[in-house]
N, C-alpha and C positions, 0 to 999 in steps of 0.2 A: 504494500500500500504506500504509495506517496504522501511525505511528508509534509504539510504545508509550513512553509517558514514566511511568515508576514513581514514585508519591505526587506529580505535580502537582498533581491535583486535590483531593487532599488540604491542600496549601501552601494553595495557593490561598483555599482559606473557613479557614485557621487564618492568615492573614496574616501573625500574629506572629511563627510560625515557619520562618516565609519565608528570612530571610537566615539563619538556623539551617545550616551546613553539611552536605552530602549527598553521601556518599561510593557511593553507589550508584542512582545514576539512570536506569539503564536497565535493563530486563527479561534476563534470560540469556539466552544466544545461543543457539541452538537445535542442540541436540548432533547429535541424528537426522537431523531432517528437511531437505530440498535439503541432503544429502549428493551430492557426486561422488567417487567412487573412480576412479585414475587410477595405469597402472601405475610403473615409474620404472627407470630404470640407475643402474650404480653407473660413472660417466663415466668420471672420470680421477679423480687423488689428486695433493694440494701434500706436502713433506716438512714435517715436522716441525721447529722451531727452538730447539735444546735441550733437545730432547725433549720440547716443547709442539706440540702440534698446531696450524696456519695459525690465524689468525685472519683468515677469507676477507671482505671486505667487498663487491665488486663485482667483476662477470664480464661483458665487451663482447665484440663481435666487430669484428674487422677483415676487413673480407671483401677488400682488396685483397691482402692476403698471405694469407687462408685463414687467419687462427688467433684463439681465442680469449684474450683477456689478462685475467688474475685476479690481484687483489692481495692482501699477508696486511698488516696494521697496520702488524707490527715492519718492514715498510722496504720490503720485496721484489713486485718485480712478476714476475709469470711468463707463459709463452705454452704454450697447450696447442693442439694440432691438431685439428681437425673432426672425427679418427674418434677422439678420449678417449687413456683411456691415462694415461702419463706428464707432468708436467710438466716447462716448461727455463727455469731462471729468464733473465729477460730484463734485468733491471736491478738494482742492492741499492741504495736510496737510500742507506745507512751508507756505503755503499764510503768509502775513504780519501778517494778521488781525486774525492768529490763533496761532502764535507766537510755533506752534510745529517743534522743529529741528530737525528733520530725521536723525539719525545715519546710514548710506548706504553709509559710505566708503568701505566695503568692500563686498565680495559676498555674506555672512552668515549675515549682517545687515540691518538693513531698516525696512519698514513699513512692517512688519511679517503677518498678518494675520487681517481681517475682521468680524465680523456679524449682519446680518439684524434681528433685534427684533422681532418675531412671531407673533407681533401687529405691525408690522411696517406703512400699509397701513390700521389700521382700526380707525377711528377719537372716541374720545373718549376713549380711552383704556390706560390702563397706560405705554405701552411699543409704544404709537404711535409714528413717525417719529423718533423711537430711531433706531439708528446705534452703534456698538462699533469697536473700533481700536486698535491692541494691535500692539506697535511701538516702536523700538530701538530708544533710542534720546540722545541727548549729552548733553541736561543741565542735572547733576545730583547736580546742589545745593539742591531743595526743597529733605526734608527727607524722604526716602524712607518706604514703610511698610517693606518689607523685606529685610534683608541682609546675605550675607553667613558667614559672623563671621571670621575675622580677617584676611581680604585679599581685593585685589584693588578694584575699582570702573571705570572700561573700562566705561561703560556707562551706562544709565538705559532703564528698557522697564517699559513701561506705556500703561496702559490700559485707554481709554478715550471712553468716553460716548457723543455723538454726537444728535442734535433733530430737525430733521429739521420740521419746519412751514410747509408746504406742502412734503410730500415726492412724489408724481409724477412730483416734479420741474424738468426740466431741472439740474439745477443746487442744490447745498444745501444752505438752505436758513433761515440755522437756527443760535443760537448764539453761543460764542466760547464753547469749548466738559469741560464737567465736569470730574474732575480726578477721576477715579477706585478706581486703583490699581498699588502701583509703586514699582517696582521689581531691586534691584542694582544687575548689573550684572560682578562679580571678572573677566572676560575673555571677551576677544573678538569675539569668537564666542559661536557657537549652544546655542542660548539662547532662544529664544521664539522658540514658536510653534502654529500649528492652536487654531482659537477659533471658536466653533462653538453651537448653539442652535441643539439641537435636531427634526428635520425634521419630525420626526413621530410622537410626541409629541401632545395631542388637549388639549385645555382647561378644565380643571378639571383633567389631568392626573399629576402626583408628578413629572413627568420633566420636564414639560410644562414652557414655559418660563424662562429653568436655563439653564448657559452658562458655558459651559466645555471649559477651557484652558490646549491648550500644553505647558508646563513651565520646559525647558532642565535640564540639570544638572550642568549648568554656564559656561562652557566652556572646554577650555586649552585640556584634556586629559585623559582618566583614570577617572574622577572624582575624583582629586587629593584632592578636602576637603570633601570627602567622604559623600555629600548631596542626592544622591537618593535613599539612605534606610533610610536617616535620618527622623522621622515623625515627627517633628520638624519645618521640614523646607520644603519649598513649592518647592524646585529645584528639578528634576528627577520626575515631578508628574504629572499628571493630575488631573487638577483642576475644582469644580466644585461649581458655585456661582449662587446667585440670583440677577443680576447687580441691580435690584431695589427696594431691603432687606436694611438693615439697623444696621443689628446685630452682625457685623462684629468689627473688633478690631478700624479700620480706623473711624467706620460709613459709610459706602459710598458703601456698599453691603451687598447683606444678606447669611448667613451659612446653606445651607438647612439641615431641621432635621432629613431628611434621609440619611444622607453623611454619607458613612462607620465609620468614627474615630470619629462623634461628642461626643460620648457616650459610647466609650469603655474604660474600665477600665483595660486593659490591657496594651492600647496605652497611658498610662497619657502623656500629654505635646503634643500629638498628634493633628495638625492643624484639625482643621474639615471642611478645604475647599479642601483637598485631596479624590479625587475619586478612584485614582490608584497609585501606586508609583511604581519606579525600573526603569523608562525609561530615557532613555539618549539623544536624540534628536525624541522628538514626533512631528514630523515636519507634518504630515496629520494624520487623523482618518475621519472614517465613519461608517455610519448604513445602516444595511442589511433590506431595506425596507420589508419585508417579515416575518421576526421575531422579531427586535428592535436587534439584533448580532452588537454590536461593537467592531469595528477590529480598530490597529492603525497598523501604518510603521512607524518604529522606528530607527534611523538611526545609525549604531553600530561604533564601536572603525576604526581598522585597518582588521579587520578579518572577520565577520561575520552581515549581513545585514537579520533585522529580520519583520516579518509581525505576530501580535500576537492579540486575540477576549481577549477584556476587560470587565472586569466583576466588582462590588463595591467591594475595598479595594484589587484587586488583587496585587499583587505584580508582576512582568515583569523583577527580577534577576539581573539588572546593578545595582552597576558595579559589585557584585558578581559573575554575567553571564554576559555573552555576544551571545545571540540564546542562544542554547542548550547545551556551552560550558562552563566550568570553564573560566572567565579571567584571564590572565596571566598578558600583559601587550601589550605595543602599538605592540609586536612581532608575540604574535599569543594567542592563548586558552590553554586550557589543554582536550583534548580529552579522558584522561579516565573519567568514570563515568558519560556519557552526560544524563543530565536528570532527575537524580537521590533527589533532594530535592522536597519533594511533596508539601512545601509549595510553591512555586514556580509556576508562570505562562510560559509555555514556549510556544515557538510559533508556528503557523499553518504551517508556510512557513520561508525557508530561503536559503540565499546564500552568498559564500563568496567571496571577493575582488580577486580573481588569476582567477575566471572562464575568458575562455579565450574569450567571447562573449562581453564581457564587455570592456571600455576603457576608460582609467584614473581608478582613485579610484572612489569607487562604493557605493553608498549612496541611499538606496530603498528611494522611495515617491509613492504617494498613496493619497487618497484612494477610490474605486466604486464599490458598487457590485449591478452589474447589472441585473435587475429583468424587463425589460421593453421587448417589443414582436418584439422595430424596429430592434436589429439584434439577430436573434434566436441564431446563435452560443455562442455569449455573455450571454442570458441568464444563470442566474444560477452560476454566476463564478464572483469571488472579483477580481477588476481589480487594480492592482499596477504596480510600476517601478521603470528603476533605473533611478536615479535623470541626473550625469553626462552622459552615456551613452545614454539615450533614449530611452532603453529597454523596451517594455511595456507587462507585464506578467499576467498571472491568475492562479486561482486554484478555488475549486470549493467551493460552498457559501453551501454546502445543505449535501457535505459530507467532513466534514471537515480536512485537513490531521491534520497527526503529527508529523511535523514538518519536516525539511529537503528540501533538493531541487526535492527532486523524480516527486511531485506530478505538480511542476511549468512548465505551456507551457506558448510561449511568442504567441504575437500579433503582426503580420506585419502588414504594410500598403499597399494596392493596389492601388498603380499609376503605368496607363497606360498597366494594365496587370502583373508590374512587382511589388515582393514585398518588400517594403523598411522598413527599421527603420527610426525613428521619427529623427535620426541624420542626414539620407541622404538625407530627405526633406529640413531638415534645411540649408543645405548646399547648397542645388541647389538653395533654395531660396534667400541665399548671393550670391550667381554669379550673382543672375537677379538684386540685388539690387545694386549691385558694388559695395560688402564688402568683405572682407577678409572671408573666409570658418571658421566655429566656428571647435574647438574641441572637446567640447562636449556641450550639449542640456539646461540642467536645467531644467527637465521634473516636469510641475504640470498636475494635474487634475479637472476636475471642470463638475459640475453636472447642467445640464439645467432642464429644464420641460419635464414632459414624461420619465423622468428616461437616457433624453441623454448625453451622456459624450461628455468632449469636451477637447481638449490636450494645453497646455499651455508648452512656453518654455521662454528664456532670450535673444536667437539671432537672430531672424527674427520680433517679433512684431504681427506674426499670431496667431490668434488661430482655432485652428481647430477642427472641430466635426465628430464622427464617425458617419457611416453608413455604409447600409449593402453593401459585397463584390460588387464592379463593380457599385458602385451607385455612382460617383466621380463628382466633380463638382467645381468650384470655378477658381480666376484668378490665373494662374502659368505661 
């Protein structure tokens, strides 16, 4: 499929205006057309925390206990059961007795991300009732492993190792989490990102129980101390450890000996806990149960919001790029030459901040590709979105674009016959609540058993699972 690139060829014979910034370089998404409509429940519900509604970020399954585990920012992990319903919280990182202080002043901080150990429910194993937490926090006395070199300290994110004595508790029932890995963060936001084991993974395979972290590129803007080309340094990367190695600078993890940089002599000084570099807020990633295809959504500057298949030691272009464009700066791109550095990864899918479908500023999340038979339209197709708006879009898993918005169709919702976006739910669902209407969503994703998705947001507390068109159900 041809790519449309808006005024290149324009740039192009005016030269001069080449480096001229470009805050809208790609063609609008296509509102209509490659529409899927897909119907959805209303699952279960997290309570509310002071009268705010969850701020849900990521939804797993545990399939050896039967439940799924959803987290809200301000601290709290909970466990919901396969048939929905109620949630029971499972953990309060705040609690007294774990002395961890959740940084979730603001919307970009808190408790980031989760994962359940590949031996979580098997007794005996060395990864049993192990959990990990990777969390914004505000003590940063204790010394960090990493720092970004000659700039603040907003706050730190910590990686914690958590064990509980029984994992099909009710409750977690283990003692206070052993530290990681502890990251000072110059800026107050986009600092962490997902952490997740690889789902396709069996034992005896070289991924098998290693844990990939999203780790931004520290914050502010631009990557102003120029840390995600840096191989040096762990900001702008994807990272990938063996929480329960040892070989590590700390002790407290292990450096797997297949990681792109361990052993390159090219890369001297090069971390060997870097799997990918060049990304700038790697806020989800997933795999393509079908082949092992790992795609992340990667949250861009002012301009361009990008979805790109990660491969070892790729490189992903921030802040050199930004999608398929030269960055300029917070104004716009440089649109001649999109493309053009073949060391370079660039992405499958993108769009930029002015498409008119969108609302507020536009920040893609992600991520599912969905290969399961309960809705055949979705087969076959990587499911992402936009974070503030709601938008929830595909393209396809088996033919993969190149880049651009051509190939992206969105996903509505079917209520009641009619089709909505995930933001007009949200809204009606604050009228019944007697809250004020949100203005935009905070779209996550989150994967059950059987390959089913299920929609996560920050203003109503529900979460919701898809199903196939007119299959609708749940209390509204």
């Amino acid at each position: 499929m041809k790519t449309t690139w808006i005024a290149a060829a324009a740039l192009v014979i005016a030269a001069p205006a080449a480096a001229q910034p470009v805050s809208d370089p790609l063609a609008p998404l296509r509102a209509s057309e490659g529409v899927i409509r897909v119907g959805y429940t209303e699952f279960a519900t997290l309570p509310d925390v002071d009268g705010d509604a969850a701020r849900m970020m990521l939804l797993v399954d545990e399939p050896g206990t039967a439940r799924l585990f959803v987290n809200d920012m301000r601290g709290r992990l909970y466990t919901i059961g396969y048939g929905g319903g109620a949630s029971t919280e499972y953990l309060n990182l705040e609690a007294r007795e774990w002395g961890v202080p959740v940084q979730a002043a603001s919307r970009e901080t808190g408790f980031q991300s989760f994962a359940l150990h590949p031996q979580f429910n098997e007794p005996g194993s060395p990864g049993y009732g192990k959990l990990y937490t990777w969390t914004d926090v505000t003590d940063t006395a204790p010394r960090p492993d990493y720092t970004p070199g000659g700039s603040g300290d907003a706050h730190d994110t910590v990686l914690l190792e958590w064990t509980a004595r029984t994992p099909g508790a009710a409750r977690y029932d283990g003692e206070a989490p052993r530290e990681v890995l502890r990251v000072q963060q110059p800026f107050g936001n986009h600092n962490g990102g997902e952490i997740a084991f690889n789902p396709l993974a069996r034992p005896g395979d070289a991924d098998y129980g290693l844990l990939y972290i999203g780790n931004a590129d520290g914050g502010s803007g631009g990557d102003p101390l120029n840390l995600a080309q840096n191989l040096a340094s762990p900001y702008g990367k994807i990272l990938r450890i063996d929480p329960l190695g040892s070989n590590s600078a700390n002790g407290e993890y292990g450096v797997p000996a297949d990681n792109p940089f361990v052993s390159n002599d090219e890369a001297a000084g090069a971390l060997g806990e870097i799997y990918a570099l060049g990304v700038r807020n790697p806020q989800r990633f997933g795999w393509d149960p079908a082949n092992g295809n790992l795609f992340v959504a990667d949250i861009g500057q002012n301009t361009v919001e990008e979805v790109s298949r990660v491969t070892p030691g790729a490189n992903l272009g921030w802040n050199v790029w930004e999608g398929s464009f030269r960055f300029v700066s917070r104004e716009g791109v440089n649109t001649a030459g999109p493309r053009s550095d073949p060391a370079m990864t660039y992405p499958i899918a993108e769009y930029d901040h002015t498409d008119p479908i969108l609302h507020n500023r536009a920040a893609v999340t992600g991520l599912h590709v969905y290969r399961s038979d309960e809705i055949p339209a979705l087969r076959g197709r990587i499911l992402f979105g936009d974070n503030p708006s709601g938008e929830v879009f595909h393209v396809s898993a088996d033919d993969l674009p190149d880049g651009g918005q051509d190939a992206i169709g969105r996903i509505l919702l079917n209520d009641g016959g009619e089709a909505k976006t995930l933001l007009q739910l949200v809204r009606e669902k604050n009228a019944q609540q007697g809250k004020p209407p949100t203005e935009r969503v905070d779209l996550r994703f989150g994967s059950g058993p059987d390959g089913q998705v299920f929609l996560l947001n920050k203003h109503d507390g529900v979460v919701r699972r898809l199903v196939p068109d007119g299959q609708t159900s749940g209390d509204r």
